[in-house]
C-alpha positions as CSV (number, residue, x, y, z in Angstrom):
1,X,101.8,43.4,77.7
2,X,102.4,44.3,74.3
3,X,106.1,43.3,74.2
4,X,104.4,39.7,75.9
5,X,102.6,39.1,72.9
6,X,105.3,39.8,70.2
7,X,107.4,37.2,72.2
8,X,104.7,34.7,72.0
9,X,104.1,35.5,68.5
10,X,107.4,34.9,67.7
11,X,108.0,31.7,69.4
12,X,104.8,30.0,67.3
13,X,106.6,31.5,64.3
14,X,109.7,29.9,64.8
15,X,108.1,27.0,66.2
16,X,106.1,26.6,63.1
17,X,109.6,27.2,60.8
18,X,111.3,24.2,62.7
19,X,108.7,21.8,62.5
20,X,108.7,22.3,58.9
21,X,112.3,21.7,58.7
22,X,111.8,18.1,60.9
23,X,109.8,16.5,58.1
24,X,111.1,18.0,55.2
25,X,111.5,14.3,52.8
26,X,114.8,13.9,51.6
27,X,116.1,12.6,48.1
28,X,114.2,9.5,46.4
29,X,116.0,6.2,47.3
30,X,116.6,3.5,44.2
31,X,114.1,1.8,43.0
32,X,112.7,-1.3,44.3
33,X,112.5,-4.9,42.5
34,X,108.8,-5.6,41.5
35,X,107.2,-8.2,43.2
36,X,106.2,-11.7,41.8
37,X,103.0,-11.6,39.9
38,X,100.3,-13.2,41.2
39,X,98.3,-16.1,39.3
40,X,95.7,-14.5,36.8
41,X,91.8,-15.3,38.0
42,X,89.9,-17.8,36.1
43,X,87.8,-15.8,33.0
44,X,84.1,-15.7,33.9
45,X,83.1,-16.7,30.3
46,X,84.9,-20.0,30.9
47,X,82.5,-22.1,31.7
48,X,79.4,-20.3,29.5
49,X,81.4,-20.3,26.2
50,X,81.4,-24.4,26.1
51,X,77.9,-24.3,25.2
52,X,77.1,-20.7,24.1
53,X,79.6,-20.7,21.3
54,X,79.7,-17.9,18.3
55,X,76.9,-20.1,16.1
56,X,73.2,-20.3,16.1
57,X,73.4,-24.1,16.7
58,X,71.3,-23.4,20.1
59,X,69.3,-21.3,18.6
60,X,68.6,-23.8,15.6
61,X,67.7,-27.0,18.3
62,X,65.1,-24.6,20.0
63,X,63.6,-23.2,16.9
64,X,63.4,-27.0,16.2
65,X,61.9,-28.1,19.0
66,X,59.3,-25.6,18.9
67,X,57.9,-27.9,16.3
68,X,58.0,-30.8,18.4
69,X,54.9,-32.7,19.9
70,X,55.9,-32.3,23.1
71,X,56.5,-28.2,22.7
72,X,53.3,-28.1,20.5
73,X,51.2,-30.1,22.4
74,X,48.8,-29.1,25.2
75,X,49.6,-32.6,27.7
76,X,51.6,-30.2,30.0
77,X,48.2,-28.5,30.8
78,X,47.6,-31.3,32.8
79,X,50.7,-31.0,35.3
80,X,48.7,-29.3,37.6
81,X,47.5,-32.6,39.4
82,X,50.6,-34.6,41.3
83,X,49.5,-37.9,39.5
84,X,50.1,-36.5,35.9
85,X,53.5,-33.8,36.6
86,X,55.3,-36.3,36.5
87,X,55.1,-36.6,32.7
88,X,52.9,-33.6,32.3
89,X,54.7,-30.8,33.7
90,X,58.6,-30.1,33.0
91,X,58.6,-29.1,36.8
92,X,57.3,-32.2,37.7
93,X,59.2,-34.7,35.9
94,X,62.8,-32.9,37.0
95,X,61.3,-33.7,40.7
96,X,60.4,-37.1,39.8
97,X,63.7,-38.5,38.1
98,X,65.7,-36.7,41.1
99,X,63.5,-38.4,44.1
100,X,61.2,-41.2,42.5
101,X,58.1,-39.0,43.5
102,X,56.3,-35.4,42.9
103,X,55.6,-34.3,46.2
104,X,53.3,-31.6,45.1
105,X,52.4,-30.7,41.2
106,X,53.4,-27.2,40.2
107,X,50.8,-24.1,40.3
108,X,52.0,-23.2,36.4
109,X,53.0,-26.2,34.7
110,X,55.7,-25.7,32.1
111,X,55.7,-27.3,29.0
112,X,58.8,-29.9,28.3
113,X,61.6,-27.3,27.0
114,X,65.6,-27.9,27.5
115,X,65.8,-28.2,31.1
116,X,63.4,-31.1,31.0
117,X,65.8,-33.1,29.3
118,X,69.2,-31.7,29.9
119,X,71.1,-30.8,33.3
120,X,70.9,-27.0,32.3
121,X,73.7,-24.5,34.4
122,X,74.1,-27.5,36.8
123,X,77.9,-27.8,36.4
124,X,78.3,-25.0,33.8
125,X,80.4,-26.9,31.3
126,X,79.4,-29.2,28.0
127,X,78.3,-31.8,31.2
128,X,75.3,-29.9,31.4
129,X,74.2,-31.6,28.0
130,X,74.1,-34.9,29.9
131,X,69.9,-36.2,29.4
132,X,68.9,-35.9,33.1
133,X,67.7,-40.3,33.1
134,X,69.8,-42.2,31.4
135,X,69.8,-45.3,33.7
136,X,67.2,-48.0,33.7
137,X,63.8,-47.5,33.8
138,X,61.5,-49.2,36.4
139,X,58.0,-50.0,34.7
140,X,55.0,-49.2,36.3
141,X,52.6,-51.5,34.7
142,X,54.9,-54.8,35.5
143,X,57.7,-53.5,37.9
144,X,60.6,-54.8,35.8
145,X,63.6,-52.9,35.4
146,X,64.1,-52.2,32.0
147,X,67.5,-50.2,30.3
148,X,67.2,-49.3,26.5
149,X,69.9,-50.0,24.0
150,X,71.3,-46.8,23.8
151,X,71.1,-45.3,27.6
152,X,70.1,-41.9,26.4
153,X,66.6,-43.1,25.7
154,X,65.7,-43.7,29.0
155,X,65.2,-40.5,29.6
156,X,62.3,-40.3,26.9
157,X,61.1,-44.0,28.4
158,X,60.8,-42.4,31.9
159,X,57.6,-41.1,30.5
160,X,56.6,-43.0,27.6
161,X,55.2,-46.0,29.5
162,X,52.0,-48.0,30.3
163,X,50.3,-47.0,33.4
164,X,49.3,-50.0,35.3
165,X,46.0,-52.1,35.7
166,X,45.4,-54.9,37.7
167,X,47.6,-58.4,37.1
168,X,45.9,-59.9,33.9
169,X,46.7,-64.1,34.2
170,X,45.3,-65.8,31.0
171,X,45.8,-68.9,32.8
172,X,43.5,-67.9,35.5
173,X,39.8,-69.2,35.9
174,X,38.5,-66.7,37.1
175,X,36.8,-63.2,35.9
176,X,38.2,-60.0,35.4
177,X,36.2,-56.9,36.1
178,X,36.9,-53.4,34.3
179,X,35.5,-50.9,36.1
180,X,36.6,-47.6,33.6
181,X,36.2,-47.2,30.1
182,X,39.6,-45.8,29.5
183,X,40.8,-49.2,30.7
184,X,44.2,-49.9,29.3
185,X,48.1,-48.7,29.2
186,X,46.9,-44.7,28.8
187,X,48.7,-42.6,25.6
188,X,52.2,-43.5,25.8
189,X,53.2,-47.1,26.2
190,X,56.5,-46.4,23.5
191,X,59.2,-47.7,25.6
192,X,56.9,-51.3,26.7
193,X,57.1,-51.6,23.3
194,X,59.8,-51.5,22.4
195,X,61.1,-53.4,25.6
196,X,58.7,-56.4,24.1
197,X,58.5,-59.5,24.8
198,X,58.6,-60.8,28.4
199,X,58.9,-56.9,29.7
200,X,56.4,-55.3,27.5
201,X,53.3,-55.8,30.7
202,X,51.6,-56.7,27.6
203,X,49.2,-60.4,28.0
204,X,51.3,-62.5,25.8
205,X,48.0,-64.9,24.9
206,X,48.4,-68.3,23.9
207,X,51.4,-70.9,23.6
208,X,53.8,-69.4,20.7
209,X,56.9,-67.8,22.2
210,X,57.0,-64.0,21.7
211,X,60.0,-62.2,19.6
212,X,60.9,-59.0,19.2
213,X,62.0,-57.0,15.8
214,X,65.4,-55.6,15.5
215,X,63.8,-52.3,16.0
216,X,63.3,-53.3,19.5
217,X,66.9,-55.0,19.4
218,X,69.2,-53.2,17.6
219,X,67.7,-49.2,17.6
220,X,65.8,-47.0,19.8
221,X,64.1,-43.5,20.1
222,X,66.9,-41.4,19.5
223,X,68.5,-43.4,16.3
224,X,65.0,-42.9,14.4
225,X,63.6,-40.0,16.1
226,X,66.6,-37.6,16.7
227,X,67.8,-39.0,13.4
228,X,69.8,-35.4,11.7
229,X,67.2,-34.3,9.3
230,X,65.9,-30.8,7.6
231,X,63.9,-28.3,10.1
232,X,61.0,-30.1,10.1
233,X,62.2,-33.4,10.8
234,X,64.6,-35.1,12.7
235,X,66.9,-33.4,15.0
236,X,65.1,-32.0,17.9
237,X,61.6,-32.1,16.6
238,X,61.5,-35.6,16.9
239,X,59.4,-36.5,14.3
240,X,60.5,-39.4,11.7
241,X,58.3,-37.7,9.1
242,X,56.4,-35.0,8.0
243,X,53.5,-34.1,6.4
244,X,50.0,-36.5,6.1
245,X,50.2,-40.1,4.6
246,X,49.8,-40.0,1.0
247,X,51.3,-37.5,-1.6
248,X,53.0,-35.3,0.7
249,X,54.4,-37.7,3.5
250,X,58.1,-38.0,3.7
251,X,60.0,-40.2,5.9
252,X,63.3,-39.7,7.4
253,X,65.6,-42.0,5.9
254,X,68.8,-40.8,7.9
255,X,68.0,-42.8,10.8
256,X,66.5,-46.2,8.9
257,X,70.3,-46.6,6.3
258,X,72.0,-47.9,9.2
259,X,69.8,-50.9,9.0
260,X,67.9,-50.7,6.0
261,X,70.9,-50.5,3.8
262,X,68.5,-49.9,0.2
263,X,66.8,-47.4,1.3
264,X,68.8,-44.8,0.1
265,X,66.5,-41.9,-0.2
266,X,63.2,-40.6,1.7
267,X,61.2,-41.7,-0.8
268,X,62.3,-45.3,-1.2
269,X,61.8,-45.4,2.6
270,X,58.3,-43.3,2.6
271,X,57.0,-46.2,0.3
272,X,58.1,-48.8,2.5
273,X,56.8,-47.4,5.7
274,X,53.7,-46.6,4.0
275,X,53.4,-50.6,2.8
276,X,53.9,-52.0,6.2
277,X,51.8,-49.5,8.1
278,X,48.9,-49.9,6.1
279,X,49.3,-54.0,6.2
280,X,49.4,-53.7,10.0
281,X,46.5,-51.4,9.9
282,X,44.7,-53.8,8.5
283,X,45.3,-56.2,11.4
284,X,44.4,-53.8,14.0
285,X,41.2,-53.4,12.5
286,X,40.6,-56.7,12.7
287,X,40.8,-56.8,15.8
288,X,39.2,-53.6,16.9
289,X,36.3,-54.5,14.9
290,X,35.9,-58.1,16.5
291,X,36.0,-56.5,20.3
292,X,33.1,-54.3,18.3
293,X,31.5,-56.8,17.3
294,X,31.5,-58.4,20.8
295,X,29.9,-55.2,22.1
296,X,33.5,-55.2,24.2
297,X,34.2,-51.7,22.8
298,X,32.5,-49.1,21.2
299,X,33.7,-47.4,17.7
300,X,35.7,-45.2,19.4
301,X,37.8,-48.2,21.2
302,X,36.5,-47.5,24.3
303,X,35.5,-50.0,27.2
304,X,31.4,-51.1,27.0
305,X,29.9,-52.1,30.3
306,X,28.4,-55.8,30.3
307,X,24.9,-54.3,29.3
308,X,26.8,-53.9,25.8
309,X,25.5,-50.1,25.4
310,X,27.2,-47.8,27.5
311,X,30.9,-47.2,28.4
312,X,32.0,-49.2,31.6
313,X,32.0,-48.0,34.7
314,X,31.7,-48.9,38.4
315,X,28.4,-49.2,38.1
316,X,28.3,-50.7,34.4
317,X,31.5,-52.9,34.8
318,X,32.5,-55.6,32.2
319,X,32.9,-58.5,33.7
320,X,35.4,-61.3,31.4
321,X,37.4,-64.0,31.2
322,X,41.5,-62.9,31.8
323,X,41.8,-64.0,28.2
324,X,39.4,-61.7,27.0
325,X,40.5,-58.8,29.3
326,X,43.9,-59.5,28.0
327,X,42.9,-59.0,24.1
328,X,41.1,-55.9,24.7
329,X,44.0,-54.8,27.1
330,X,46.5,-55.7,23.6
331,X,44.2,-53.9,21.3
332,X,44.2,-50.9,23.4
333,X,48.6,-51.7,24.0
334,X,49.2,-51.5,20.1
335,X,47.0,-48.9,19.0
336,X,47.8,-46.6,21.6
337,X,51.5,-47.1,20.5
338,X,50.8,-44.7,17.2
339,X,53.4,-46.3,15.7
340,X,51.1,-48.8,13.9
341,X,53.6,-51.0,15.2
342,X,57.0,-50.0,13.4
343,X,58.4,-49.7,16.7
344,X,58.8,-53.6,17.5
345,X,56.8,-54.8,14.0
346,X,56.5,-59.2,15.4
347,X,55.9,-58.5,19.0
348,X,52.8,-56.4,17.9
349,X,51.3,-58.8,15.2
350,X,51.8,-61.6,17.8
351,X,50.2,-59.8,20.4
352,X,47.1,-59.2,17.6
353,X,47.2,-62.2,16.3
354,X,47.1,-64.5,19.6
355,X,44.3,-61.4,20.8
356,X,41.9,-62.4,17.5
357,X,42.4,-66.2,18.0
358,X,41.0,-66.1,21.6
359,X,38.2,-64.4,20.3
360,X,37.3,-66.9,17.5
């Protein structure tokens, strides 16, 4: 038995030696030739890098902005209602330039900010610059179809619009009845302005024919308002000026030169705005206080009810000729403008002055 397992023994040991021997590797071979290199992958920065260069210059438009009306302001607060995001919610007024329509207003309105604008990380290159409306503009108060000079203000226009009333016909005999007090084109009727005449939705009152200014003709928002400037004006805070009218207003000049060739420096052009604003102030008041003295408004511009006392309702309308409704509607059209009317300067006095002489 013993001598069995030595044999046995010695069989898996010799076993075990051959085996070895069976895959022992012989020498290296030569060397191969490398294969061809594949192409390199595109470099994930590529597309990033076109806007978020080594500068500050995004960091400069946002610190900008921040002093903007529209980042200062508290109008986005009301973007929780799917009549106002449109205009009062960033959310809201992406939805609305990309479908015609805000299907339901967002629960936490944002305030306007770069993606309002701009088609942010949408095709990750310098495309995503490109203003997010720069097409024509369909009015709501009048319907018509209306393109600014320079396409890229149509985007600010989307917004900056009458809402609309009920057709005013000065040729009409019969009455018009205003049932609100806030009647008129709400806060932001800009771009009607500057459309002017024959698209403004404005009641272009008696027989003279209506003109526009070359403001209306030959600029728009972004020339004056995006004009380059220091921090607090220009650029992306959108404001032509700073400071309060009188020793410590100054007007942007930078986007006026093109035009206004002598104005050479803020201050030439501060004096001049000044001038013409406070003519035209002068007319408005005119006006406003002859609707006042009517008992069609009250001091505060706002819509009296034919008992001449309180505001208008639907209970307390005013009831008036289209002529009449159409001169309160102008007075409310201009002033509500804010630009006293520098942004289309003979289209506004026409509409004032044709507005006081049907109230003579």
């Amino acid at each position: 038995m013993k001598e069995l397992k030595k044999l046995m023994y010695l069989f898996i040991v010799v076993l075990a030696a051959l085996t070895m021997s069976c895959t022992k590797e012989g020498p290296a071979g030569a060397d191969g030739e490398d294969g061809e290199n594949g192409m390199d992958g595109s470099n994930g920065t590529a597309g990033c890098v076109q806007c978020h260069v080594n500068n500050e210059n995004l960091v400069l438009k946002g610190a900008m902005w921040e002093h903007s009306g529209h980042a200062e302001g508290t109008s986005w607060a009301r973007g929780t209602s799917s009549s106002c995001a449109q205009c009062h919610s960033s959310q809201g007024f992406q939805e609305y330039v990309l479908t015609g329509a805000v299907e339901s207003a967002p629960t936490m309105p944002l305030p306007a900010n770069c993606y309002t604008c701009h088609q942010i990380h949408e095709t990750y290159t310098s495309e995503d610059w490109t203003l997010r409306n720069h097409t024509g503009v369909d009015f709501i108060q009048g319907g018509l179809n209306y393109e600014a000079n320079n396409a890229n203000a149509n985007t600010c226009i989307t917004c900056h619009q009458s809402r609309p009333v009920d057709t005013i016909d000065p040729s009409s005999s019969d009455l018009y009845t205003i049932t609100s007090y806030r009647f008129g084109p709400h806060h932001g009727p800009q771009g009607n302005m500057i459309a002017g005449a024959g698209m403004s939705g404005a009641v272009e009152l008696g027989s003279n024919t209506y003109v526009n200014s070359t403001h209306a003709t030959s600029s728009d928002c972004i020339t004056c308002h995006m004009a380059k400037g220091d921090f607090e004006i220009g650029g992306h805070t959108n404001h032509v000026s700073t400071g309060e009218w009188g020793d410590d207003k100054v007007v942007n000049s930078a986007g006026c030169v093109a035009c206004h060739e002598d104005m050479t420096s803020d201050a030439l052009m501060t004096d001049y705005v000044e001038s013409a604003r406070n003519s035209n102030m002068v007319l408005l008041e005119e006006l406003h206080d002859k609707l006042f003295e009517l008992k069609y408004i009250d001091a505060s511009g706002y819509v009296l009810g034919n008992d001449g006392v309180n505001r208008a309702s639907s209970s307390n309308p005013l009831t008036v000729s289209h002529e009449i409704a159409g001169a309160i509607y102008n007075y409310k059209f201009v002033e509500e403008d804010l630009s006293m009317m520098i942004h289309n300067p003979k289209y506004a006095r026409m509409l004032v002055n044709e507005s006081l002489a049907v109230l003579q």
